[in-house]
C-alpha positions in Angstrom: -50.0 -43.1 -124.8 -48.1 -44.6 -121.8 -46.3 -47.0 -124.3 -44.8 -44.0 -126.4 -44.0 -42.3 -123.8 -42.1 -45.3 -122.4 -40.6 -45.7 -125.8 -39.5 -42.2 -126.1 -37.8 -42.3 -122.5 -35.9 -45.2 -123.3 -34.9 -43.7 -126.4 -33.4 -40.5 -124.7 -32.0 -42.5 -122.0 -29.7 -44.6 -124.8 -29.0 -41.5 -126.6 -27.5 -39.8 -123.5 -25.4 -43.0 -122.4 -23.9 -43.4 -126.1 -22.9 -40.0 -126.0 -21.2 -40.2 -122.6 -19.7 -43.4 -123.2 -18.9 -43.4 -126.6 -19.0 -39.4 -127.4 -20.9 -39.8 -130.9 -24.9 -39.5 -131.9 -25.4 -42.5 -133.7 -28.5 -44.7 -133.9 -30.3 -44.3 -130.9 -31.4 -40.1 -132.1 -32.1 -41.1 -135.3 -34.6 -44.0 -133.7 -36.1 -41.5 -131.8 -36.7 -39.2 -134.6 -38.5 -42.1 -136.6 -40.6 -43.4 -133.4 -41.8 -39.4 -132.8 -42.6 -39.2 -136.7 -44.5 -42.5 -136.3 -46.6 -41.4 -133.1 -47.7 -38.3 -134.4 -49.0 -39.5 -137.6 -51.0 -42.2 -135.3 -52.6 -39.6 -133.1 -53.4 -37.1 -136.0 -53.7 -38.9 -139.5 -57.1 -39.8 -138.6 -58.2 -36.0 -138.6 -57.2 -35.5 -142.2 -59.3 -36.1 -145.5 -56.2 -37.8 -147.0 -56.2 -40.3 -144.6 -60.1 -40.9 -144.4 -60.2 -41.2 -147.8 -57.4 -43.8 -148.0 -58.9 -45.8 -145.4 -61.7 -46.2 -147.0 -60.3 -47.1 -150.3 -58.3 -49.6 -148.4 -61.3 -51.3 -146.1 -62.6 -51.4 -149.7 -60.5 -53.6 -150.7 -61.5 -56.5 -148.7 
């Protein structure tokens, strides 16, 4: 958790200075966007049936 949160920080923090210094939004809220996307679908994909039953298929597999 400490790690995303980290990320996410950073993330703002780099969005803010490239707006102030170079007045657009360019990559820095679009990599936010992804890393959010990514850390909720690691804290909650594991509660769905979807996801179970794709695991298992994949452990499988091996």
């Amino acid at each position: 958790m400490i790690g995303f949160i980290l990320a996410d920080i950073l993330l703002v923090g780099l969005s803010i200075w490239d707006w102030r210094a170079h007045q657009r939004w360019n990559v820095f809220p679009l990599a936010l966007v992804v890393m959010l996307l990514y850390q909720g679908s690691v804290l909650t994909f594991h509660a769905f049936p979807f996801w179970k039953s794709f695991s298992e298929w994949f452990i499988a597999l091996y």
